[in-house]
C-alpha positions as semicolon CSV with decimal commas, in nm:
position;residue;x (nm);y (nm);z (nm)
1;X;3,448;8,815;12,064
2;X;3,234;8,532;12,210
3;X;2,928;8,508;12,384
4;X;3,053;8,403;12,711
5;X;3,323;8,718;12,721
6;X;2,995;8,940;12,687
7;X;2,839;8,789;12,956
8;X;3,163;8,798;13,221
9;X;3,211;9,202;13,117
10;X;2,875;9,242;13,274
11;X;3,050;9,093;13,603
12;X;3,382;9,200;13,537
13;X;3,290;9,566;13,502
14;X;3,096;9,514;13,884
15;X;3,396;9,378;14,051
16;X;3,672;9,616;13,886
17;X;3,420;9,922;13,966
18;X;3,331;9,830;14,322
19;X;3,695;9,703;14,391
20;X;3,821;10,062;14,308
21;X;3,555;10,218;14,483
22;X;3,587;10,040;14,792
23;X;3,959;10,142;14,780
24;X;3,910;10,469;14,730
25;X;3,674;10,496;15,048
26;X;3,944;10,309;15,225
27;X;4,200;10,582;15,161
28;X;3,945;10,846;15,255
29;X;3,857;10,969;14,929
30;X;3,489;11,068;14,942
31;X;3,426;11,306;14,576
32;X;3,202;11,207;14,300
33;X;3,540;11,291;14,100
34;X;3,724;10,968;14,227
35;X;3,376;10,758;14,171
36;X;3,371;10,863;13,826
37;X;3,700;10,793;13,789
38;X;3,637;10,434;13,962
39;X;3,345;10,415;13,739
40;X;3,501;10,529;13,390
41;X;3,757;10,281;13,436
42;X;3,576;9,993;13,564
43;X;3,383;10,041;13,209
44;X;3,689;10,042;12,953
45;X;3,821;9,766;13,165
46;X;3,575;9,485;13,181
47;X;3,542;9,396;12,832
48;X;3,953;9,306;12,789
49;X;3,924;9,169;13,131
50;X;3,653;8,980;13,054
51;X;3,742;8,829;12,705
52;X;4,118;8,708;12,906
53;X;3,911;8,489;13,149
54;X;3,693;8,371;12,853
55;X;4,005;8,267;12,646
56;X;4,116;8,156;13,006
57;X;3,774;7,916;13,048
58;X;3,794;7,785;12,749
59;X;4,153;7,669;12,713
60;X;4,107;7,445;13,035
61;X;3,773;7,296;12,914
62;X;3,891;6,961;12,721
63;X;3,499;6,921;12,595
64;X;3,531;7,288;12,391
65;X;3,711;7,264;12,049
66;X;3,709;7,564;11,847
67;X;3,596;7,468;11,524
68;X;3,793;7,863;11,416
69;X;4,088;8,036;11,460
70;X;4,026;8,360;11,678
71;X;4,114;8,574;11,437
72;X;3,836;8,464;11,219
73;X;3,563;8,633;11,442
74;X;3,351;8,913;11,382
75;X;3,318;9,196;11,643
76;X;2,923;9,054;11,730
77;X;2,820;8,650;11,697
78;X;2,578;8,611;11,429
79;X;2,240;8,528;11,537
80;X;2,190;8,170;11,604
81;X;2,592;8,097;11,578
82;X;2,758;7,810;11,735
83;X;2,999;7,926;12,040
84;X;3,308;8,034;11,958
């Protein structure tokens, strides 16, 4: 996990929730049972959404080169680590 994938899930998680809330309006569904819903799953959703457009950013950046392999990260950057 990398700082910039923690960052996007923050915006991620907005979109995916308002998208799906916006859509359920649309259709005419107006219970707090379909926000929830919209809500729950605009939560699990952003962080695996987010770290794809990470990987995503950083693949098409020619300055970044990862000086590890991803599957040498820890689940939280150390404080005062380089970018991953």
């Amino acid at each position: 996990m990398d700082r910039l994938s923690l960052i996007l899930s923050l915006l991620s998680g907005a979109f995916i929730t308002g998208t799906l809330v916006v859509t359920a309006f649309t259709l005419g569904f107006y219970n707090w049972w379909v926000i929830g819903g919209a809500a729950i799953t605009g939560w699990v959703a952003a962080w695996p959404v987010a770290y794809l457009i990470s990987r995503r950013i950083k693949a098409r950046d020619r300055d970044w080169s990862p000086d590890r392999k991803p599957s040498d990260y820890a689940p939280m950057p150390k404080l005062g680590a380089k970018e991953v």
